[in-house]
C-alpha positions as CSV (number, residue, x, y, z in Angstrom):
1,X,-12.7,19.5,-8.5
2,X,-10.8,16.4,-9.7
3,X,-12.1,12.8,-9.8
4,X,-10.6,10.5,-7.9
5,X,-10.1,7.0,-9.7
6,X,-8.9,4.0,-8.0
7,X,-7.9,0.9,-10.1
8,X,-6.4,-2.2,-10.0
9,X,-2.3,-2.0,-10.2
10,X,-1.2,-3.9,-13.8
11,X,2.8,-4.1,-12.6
12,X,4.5,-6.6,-11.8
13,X,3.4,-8.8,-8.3
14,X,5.6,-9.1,-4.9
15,X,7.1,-12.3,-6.5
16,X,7.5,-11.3,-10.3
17,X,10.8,-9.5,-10.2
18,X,13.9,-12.0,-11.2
19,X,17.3,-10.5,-11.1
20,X,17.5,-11.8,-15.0
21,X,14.7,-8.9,-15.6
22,X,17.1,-5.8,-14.1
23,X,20.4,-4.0,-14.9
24,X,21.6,-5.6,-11.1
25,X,25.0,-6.8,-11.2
26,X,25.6,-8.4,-8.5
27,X,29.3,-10.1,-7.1
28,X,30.2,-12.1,-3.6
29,X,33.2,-10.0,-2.1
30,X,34.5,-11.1,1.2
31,X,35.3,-8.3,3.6
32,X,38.7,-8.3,6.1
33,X,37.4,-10.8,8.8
34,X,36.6,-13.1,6.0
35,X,32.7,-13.0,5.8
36,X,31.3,-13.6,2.3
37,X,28.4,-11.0,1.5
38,X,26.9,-10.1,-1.5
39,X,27.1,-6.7,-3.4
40,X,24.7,-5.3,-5.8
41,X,25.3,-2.4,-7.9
42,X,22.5,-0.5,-9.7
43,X,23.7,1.9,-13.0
44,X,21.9,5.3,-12.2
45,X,21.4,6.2,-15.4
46,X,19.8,3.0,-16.6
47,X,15.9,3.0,-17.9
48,X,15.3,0.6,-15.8
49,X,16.5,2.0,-13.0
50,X,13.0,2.4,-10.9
51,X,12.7,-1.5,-11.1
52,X,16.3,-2.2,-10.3
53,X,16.1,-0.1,-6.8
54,X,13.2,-1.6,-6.4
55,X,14.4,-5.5,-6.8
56,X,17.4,-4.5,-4.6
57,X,15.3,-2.9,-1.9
58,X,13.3,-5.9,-1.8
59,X,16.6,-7.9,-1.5
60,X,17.5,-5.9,1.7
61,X,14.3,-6.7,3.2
62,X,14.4,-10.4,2.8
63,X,17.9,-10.0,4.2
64,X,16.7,-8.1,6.9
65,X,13.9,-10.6,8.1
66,X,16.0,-13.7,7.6
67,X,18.3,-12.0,10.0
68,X,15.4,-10.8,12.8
69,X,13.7,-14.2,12.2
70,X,17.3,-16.3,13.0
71,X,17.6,-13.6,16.2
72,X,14.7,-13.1,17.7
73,X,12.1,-16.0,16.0
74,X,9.8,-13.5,13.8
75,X,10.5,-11.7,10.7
76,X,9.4,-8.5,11.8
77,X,10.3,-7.4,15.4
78,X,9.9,-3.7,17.1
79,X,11.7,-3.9,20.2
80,X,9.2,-1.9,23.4
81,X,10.2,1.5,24.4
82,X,11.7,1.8,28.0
């Protein structure tokens, strides 16, 4: 039987990953009604690849809960079932 080890992560924190530290390029496009956005493209064969989805996931989320926050008043919202 194996033994199970749990252990404190040594990574990086919530707050440690700075664009300046992935392969993210990132450009503001505007789209045909005019609205500025921000694009981010990740290089799939990069070695840092792994911490590049990552930053940009954690992008997306911010995103995300800015939105639902300006909307509905809280960051993160699940709507009731009918």
């Amino acid at each position: 039987m194996a033994k199970v080890v749990v252990a404190k992560s040594i990574g990086k924190g919530r707050g440690d990953l700075r664009r300046k530290d992935t392969g993210v390029a990132e450009k503001r496009v505007k789209d045909d009604s005019g609205k500025v956005s921000r694009l981010r493209t990740l290089d799939g064969k990069s070695e840092t690849f792994s911490t590049d989805l990552t930053y940009v996931f954690r992008k997306n989320v911010e995103l995300a809960r800015e939105e639902n926050r300006r909307i509905v008043g809280v960051s993160d919202f699940v709507p009731a079932q009918r």
